[in-house]
C-alpha positions as CSV (number, residue, x, y, z in Angstrom):
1,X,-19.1,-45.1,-74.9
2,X,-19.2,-45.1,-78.5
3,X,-17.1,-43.2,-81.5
4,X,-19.3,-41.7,-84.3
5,X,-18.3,-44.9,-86.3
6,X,-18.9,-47.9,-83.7
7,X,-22.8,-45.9,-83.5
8,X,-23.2,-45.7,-86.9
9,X,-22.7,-49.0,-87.6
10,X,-25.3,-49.7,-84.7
11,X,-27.6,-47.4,-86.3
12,X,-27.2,-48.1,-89.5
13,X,-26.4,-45.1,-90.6
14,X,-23.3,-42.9,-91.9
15,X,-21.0,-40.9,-90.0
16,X,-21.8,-38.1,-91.7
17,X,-25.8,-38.3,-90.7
18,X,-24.6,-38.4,-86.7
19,X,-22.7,-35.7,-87.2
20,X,-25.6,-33.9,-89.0
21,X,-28.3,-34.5,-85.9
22,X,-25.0,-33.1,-84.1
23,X,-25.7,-30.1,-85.8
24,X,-29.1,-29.4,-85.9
25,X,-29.1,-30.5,-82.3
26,X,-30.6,-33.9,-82.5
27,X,-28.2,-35.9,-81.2
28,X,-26.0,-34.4,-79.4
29,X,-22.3,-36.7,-77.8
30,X,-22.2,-37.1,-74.3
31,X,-18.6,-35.6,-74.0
32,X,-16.2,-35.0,-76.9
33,X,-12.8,-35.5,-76.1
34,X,-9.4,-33.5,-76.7
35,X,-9.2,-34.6,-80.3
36,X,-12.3,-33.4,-81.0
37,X,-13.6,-37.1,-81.1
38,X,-17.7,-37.2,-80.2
39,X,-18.4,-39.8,-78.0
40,X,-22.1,-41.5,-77.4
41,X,-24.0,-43.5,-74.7
């Protein structure tokens, strides 16, 4: 599993785009936890 930050590095892109395709529906986190963390993989 990856945080919003560990992917974006991957991906080479900002936080702030994953959490975008999160919005629109693009990319959507596999579970988010308690904290309201997004989680990916």
């Amino acid at each position: 599993m990856f945080t919003v930050k560990q992917l974006s590095k991957l991906a080479g892109v900002t936080p702030r785009t994953l959490h975008h395709y999160d919005a629109i529906g693009l990319l959507k986190p596999s579970r988010v936890g308690d904290n309201g963390y997004r989680y990916y993989g």
